[in-house]
N, CA and C atoms as an extended XYZ file, in Angstrom:
417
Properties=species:S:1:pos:R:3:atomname:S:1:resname:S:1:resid:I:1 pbc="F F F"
N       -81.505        5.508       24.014 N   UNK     1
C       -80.277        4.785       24.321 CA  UNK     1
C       -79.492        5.567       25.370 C   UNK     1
N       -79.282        5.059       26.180 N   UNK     2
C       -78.318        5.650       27.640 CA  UNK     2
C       -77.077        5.027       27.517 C   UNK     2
N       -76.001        6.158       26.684 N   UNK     3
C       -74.701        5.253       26.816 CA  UNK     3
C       -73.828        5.139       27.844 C   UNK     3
N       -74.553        5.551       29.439 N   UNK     4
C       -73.888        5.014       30.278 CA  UNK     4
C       -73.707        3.215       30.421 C   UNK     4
N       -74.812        3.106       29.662 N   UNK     5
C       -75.134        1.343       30.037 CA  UNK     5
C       -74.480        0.875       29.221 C   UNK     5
N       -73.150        1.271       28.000 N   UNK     6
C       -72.788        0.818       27.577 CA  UNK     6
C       -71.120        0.704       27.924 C   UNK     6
N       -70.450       -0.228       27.380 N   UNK     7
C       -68.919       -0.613       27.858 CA  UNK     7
C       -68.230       -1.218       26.444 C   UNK     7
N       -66.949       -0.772       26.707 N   UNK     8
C       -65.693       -0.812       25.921 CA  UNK     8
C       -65.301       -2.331       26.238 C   UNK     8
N       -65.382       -3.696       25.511 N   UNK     9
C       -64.987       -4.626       25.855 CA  UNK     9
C       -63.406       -4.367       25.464 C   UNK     9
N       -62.652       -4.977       26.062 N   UNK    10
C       -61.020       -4.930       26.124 CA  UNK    10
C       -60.130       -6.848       26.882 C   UNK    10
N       -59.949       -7.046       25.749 N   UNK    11
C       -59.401       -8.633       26.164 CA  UNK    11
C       -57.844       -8.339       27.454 C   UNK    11
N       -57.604       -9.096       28.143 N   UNK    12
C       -56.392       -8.698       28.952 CA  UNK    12
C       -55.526      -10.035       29.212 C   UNK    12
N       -54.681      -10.184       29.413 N   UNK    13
C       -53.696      -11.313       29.442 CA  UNK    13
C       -53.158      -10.942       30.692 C   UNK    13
N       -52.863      -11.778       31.666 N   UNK    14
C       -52.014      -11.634       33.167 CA  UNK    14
C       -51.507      -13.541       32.624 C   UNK    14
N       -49.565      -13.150       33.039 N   UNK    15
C       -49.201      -14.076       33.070 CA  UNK    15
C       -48.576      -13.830       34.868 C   UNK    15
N       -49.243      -15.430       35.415 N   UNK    16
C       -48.877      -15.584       37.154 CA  UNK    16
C       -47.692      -16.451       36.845 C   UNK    16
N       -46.616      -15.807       38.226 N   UNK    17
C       -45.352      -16.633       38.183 CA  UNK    17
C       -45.442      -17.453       38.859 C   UNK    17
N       -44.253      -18.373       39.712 N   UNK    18
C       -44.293      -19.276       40.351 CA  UNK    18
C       -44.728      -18.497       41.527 C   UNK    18
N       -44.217      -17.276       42.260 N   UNK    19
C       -45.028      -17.022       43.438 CA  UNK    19
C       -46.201      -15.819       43.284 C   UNK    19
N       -47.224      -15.871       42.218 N   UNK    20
C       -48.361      -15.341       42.287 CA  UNK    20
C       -48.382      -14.227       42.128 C   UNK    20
N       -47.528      -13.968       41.657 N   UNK    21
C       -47.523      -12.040       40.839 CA  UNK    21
C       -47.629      -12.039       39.444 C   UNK    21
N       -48.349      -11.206       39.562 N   UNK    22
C       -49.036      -10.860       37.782 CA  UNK    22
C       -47.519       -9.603       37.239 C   UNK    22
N       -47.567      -10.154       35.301 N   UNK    23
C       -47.111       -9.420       35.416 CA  UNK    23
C       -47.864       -8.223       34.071 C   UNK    23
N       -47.381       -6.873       34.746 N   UNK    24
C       -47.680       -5.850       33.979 CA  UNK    24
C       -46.556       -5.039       33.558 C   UNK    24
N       -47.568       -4.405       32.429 N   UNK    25
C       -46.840       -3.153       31.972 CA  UNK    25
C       -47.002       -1.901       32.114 C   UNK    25
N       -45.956       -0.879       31.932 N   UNK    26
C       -45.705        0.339       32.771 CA  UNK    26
C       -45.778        0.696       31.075 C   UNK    26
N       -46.993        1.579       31.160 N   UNK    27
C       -46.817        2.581       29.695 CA  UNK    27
C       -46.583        4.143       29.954 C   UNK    27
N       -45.945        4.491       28.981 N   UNK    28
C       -45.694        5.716       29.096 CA  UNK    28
C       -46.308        6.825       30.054 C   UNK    28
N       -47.132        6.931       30.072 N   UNK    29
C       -47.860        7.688       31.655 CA  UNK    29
C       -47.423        7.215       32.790 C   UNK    29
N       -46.640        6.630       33.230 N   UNK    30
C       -46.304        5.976       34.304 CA  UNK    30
C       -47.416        4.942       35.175 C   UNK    30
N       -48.186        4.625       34.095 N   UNK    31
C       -49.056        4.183       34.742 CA  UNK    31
C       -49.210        2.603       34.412 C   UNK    31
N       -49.458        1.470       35.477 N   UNK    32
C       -49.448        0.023       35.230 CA  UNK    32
C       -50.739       -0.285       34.607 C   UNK    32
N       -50.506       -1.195       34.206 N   UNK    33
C       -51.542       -1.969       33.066 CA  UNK    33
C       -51.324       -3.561       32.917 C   UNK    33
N       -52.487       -4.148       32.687 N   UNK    34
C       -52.522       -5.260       31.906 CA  UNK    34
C       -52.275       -5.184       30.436 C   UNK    34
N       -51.529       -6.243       29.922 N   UNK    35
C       -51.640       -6.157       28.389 CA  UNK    35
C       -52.858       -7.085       27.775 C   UNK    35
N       -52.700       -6.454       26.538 N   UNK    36
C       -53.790       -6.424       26.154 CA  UNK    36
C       -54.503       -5.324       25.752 C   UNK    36
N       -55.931       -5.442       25.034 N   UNK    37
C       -56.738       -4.015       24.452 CA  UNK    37
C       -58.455       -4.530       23.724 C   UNK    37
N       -58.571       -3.558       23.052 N   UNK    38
C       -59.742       -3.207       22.701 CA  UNK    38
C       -59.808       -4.604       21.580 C   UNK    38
N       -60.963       -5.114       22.045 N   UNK    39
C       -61.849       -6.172       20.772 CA  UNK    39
C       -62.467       -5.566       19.620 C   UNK    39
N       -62.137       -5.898       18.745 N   UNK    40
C       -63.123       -5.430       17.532 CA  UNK    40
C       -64.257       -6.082       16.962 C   UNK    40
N       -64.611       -5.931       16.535 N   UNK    41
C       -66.377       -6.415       16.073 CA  UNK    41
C       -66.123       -7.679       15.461 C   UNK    41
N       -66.473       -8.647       15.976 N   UNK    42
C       -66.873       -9.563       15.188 CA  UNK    42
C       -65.187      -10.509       15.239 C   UNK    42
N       -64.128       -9.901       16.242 N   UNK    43
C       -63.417      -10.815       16.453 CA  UNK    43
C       -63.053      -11.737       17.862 C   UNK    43
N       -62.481      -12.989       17.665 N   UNK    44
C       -62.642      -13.767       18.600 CA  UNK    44
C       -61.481      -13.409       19.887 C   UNK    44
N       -61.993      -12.900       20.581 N   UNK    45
C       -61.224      -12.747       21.905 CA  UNK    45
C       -59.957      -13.068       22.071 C   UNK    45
N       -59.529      -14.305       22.273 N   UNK    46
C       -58.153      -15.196       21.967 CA  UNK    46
C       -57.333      -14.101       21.120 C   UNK    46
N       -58.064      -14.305       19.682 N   UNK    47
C       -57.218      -13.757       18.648 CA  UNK    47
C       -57.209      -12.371       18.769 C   UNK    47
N       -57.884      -11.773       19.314 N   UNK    48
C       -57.837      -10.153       19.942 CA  UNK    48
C       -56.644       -9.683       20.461 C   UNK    48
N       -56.887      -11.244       22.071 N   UNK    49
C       -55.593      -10.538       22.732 CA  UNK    49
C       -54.172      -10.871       22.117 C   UNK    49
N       -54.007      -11.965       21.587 N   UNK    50
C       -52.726      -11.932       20.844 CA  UNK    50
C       -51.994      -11.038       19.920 C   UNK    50
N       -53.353      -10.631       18.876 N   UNK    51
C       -52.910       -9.523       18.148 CA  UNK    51
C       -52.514       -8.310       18.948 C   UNK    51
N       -53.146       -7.811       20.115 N   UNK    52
C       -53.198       -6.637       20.630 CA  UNK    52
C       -51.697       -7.258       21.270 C   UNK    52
N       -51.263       -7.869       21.710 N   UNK    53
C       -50.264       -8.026       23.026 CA  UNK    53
C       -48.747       -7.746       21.858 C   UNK    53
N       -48.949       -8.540       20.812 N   UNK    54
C       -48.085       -8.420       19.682 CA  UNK    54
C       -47.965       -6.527       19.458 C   UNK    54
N       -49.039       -6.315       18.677 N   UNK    55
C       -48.920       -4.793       18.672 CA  UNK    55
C       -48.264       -4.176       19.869 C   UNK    55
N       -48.518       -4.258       20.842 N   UNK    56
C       -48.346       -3.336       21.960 CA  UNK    56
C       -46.586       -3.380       22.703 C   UNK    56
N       -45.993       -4.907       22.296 N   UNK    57
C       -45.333       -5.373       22.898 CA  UNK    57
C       -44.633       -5.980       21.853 C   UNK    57
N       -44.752       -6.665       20.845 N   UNK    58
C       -43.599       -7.566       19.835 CA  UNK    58
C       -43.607       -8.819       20.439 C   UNK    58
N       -44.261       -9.376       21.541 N   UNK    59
C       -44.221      -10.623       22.503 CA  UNK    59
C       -45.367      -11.259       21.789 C   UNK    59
N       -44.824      -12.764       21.581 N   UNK    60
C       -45.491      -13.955       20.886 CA  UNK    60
C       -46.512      -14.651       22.108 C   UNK    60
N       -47.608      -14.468       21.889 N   UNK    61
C       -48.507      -15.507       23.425 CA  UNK    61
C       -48.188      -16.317       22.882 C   UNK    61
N       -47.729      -17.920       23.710 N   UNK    62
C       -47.991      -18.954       23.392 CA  UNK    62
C       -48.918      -20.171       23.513 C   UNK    62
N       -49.664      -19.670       24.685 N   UNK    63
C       -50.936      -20.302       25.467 CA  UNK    63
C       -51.618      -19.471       25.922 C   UNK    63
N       -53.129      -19.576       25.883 N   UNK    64
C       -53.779      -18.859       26.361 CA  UNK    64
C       -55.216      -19.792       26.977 C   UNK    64
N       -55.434      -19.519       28.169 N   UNK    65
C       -56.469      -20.481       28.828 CA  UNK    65
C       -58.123      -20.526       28.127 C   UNK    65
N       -58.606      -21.809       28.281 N   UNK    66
C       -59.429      -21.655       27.028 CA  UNK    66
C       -60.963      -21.370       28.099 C   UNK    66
N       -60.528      -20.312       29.168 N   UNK    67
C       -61.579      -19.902       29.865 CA  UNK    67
C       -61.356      -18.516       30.325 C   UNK    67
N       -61.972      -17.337       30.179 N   UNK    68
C       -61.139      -16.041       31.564 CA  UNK    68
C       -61.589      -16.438       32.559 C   UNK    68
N       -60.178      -16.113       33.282 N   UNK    69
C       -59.781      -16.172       34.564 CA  UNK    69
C       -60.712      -14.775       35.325 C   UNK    69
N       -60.644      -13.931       34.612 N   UNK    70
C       -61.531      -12.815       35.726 CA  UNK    70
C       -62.276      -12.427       34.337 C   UNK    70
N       -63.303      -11.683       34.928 N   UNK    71
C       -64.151      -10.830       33.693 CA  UNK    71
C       -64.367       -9.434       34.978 C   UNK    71
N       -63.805       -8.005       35.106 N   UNK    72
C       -64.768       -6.975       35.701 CA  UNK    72
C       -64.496       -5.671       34.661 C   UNK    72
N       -65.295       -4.459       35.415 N   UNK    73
C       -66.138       -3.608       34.728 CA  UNK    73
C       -65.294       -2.401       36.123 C   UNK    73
N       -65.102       -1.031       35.295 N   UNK    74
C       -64.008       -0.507       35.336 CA  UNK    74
C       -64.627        0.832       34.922 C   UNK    74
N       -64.094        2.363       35.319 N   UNK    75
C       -63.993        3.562       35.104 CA  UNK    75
C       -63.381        3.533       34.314 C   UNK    75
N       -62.899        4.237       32.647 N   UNK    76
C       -61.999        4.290       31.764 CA  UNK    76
C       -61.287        5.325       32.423 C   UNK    76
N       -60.168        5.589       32.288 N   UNK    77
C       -59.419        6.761       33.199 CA  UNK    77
C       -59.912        8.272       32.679 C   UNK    77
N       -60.603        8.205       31.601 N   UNK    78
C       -61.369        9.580       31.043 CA  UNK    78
C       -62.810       10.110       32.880 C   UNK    78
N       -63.332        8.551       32.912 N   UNK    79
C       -64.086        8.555       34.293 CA  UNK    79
C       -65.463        8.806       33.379 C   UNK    79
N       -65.583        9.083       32.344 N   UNK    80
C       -66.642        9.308       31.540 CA  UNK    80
C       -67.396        8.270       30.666 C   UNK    80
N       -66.939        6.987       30.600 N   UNK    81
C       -67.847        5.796       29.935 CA  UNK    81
C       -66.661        4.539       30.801 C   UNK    81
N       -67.126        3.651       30.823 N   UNK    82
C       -66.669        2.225       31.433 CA  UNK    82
C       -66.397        1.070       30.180 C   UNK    82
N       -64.982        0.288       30.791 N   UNK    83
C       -64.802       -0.408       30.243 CA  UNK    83
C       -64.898       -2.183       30.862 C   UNK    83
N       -65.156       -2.838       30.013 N   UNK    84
C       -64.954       -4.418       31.028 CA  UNK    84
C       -63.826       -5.192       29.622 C   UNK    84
N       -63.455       -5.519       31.084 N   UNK    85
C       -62.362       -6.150       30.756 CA  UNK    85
C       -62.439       -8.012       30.480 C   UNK    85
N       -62.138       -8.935       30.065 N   UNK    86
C       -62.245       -9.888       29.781 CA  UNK    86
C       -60.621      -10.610       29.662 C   UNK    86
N       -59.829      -11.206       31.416 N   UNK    87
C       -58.880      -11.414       31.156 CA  UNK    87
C       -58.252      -13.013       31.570 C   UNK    87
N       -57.808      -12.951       30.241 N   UNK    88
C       -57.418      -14.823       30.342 CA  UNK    88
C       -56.104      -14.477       30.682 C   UNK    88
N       -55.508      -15.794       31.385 N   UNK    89
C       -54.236      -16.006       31.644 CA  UNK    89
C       -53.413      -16.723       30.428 C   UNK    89
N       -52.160      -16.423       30.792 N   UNK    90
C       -51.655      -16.697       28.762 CA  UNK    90
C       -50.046      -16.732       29.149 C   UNK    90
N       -49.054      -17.324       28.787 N   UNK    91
C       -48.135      -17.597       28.713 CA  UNK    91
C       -47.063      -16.931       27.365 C   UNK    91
N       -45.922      -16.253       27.564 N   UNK    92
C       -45.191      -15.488       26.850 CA  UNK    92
C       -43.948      -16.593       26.362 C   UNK    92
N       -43.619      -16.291       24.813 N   UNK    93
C       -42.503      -17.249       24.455 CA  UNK    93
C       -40.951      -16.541       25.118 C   UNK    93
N       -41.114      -15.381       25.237 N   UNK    94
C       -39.715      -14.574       26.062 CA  UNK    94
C       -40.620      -13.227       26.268 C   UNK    94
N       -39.706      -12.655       27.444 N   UNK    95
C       -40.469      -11.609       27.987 CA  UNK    95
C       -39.466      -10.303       27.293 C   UNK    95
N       -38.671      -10.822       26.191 N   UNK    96
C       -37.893       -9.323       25.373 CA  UNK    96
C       -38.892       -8.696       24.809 C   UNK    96
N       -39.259       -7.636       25.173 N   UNK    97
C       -40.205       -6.503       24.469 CA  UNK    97
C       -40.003       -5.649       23.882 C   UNK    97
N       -40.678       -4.728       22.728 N   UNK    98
C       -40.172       -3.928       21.921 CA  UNK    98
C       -41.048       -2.786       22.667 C   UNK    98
N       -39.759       -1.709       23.601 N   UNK    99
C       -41.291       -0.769       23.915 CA  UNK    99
C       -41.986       -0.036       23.115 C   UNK    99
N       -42.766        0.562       23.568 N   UNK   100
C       -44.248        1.334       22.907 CA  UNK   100
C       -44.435        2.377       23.886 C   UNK   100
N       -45.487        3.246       23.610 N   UNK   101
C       -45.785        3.969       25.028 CA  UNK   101
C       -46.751        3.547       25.069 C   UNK   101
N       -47.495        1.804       24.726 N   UNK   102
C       -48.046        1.015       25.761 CA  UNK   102
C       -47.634       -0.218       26.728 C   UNK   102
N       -45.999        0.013       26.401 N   UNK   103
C       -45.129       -0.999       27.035 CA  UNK   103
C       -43.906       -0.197       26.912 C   UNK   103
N       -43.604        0.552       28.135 N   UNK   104
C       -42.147        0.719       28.578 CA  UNK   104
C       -41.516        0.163       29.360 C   UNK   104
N       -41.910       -0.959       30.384 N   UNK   105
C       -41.119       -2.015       31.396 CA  UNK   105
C       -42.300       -2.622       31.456 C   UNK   105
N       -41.527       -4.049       31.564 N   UNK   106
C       -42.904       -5.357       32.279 CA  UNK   106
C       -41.735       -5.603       33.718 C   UNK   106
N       -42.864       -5.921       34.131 N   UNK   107
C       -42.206       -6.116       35.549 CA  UNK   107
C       -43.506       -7.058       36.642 C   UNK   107
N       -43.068       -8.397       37.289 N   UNK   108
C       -44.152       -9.307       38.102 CA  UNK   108
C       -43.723       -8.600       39.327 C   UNK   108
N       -45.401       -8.782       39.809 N   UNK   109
C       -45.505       -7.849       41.034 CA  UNK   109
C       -46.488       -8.481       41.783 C   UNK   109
N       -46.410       -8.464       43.033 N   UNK   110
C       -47.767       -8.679       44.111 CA  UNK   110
C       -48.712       -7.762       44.397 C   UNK   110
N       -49.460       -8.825       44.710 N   UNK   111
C       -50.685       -7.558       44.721 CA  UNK   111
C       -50.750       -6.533       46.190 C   UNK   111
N       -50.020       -7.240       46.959 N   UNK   112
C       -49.756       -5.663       47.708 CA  UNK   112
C       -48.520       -4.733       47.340 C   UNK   112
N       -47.534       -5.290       46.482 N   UNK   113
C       -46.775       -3.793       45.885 CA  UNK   113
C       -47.867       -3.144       44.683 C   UNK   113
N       -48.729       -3.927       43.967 N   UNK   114
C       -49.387       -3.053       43.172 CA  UNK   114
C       -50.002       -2.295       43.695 C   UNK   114
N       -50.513       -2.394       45.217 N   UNK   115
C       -51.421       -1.578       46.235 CA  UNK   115
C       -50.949        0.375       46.350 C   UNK   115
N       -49.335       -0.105       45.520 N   UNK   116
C       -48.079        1.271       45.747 CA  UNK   116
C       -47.677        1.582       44.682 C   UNK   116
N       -48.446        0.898       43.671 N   UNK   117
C       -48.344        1.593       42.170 CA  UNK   117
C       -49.132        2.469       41.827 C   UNK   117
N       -48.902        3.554       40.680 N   UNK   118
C       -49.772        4.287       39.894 CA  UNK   118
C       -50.808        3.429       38.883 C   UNK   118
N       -52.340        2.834       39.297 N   UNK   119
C       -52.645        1.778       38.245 CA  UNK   119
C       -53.804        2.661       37.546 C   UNK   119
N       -53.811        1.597       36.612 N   UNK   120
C       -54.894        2.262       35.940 CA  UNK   120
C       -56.556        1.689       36.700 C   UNK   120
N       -57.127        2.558       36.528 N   UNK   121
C       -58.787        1.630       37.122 CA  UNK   121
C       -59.335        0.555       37.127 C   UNK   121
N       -58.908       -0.384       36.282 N   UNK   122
C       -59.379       -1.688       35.807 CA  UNK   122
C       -58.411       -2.528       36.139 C   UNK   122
N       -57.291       -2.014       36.378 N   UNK   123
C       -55.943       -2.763       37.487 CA  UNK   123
C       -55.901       -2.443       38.633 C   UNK   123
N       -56.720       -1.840       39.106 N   UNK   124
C       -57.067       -1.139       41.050 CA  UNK   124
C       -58.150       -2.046       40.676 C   UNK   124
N       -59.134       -2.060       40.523 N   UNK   125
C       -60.625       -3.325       40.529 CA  UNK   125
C       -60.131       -4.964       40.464 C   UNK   125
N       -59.074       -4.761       39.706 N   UNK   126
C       -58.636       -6.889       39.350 CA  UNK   126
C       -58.034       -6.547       41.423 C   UNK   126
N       -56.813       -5.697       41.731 N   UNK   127
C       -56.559       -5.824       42.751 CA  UNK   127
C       -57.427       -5.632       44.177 C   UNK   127
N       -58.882       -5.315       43.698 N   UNK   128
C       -60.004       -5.408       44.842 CA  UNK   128
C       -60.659       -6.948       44.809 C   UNK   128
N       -60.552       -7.521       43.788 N   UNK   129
C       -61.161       -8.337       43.702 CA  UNK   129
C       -60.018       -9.794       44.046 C   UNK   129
N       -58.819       -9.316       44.041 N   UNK   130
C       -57.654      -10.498       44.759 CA  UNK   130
C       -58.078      -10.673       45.985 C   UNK   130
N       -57.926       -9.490       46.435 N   UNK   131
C       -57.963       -9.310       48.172 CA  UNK   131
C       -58.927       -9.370       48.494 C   UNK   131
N       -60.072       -9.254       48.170 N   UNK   132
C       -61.682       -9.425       48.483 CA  UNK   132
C       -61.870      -10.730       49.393 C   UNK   132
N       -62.413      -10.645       50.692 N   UNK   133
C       -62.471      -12.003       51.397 CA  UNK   133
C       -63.532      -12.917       50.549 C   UNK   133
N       -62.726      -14.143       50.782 N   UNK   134
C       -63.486      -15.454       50.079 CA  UNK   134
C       -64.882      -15.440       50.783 C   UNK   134
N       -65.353      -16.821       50.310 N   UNK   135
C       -66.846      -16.747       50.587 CA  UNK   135
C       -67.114      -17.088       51.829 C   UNK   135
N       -66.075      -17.804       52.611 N   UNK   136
C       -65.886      -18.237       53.602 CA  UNK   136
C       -65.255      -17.440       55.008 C   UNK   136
N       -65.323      -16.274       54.720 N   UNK   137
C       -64.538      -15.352       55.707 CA  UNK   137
C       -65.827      -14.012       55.376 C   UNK   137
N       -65.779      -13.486       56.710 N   UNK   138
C       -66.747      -12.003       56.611 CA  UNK   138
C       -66.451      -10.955       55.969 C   UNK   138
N       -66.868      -10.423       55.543 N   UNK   139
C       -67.251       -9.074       54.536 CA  UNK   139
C       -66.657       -8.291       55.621 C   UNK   139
């Protein structure tokens, strides 16, 4: 068994505003994030990220898309095993949060100010893959 070939599944929630900024959270490291976290065995994704977003945050999802919007695969910030991420878009009943030091500010952002954030690896990869030319424009 080569546990490089293996990965940390982690459900993620990005809610987009009216002008196309995701928003994240700033956890205690100063570092941005998607909310959201680690899946456990044998539970259903959906109910993953809700529980996790609740834990992390005290914020009720109220919708969550019944498809992900992105799925990629990520350095854990250790740089020593990889995680993939699995992130649906999902809608918040109020954005009052209880912090954590996995939620000290939410804040919607574009993806070129996130370009000037401290992110975590798997939030530098969602922002390679925004800007990535379509299929229709050259590499």
């Amino acid at each position: 068994m080569n546990e490089q070939n293996y990965y940390r599944v982690s459900v993620k929630g990005i809610v987009i505003d009216d002008d196309g900024r995701i928003l994240l959270a700033r956890e205690d490291n100063d570092e941005w994030e998607m909310m959201g976290g680690g899946l456990d065995h044998g539970e259903d994704p959906q109910a993953g990220l809700i529980r996790e977003i609740m834990e992390e945050t005290g914020l009720k999802v109220t919708s969550i898309s019944d498809h992900p919007l992105y799925f990629l695969t990520a350095p854990r910030r250790n740089q020593q095993s990889y995680i993939a991420n699995v992130i649906y878009q999902i809608t918040l009943e109020s954005y009052d949060f209880i912090p954590s030091s996995e939620c000290q500010e939410l804040r919607f952002v574009s993806v070129e100010e996130m370009k000037t954030l401290k992110l975590f690896p798997n939030v530098q990869e969602l922002v390679r893959i925004l800007t990535k030319p379509t299929p229709n424009q050259p590499l």
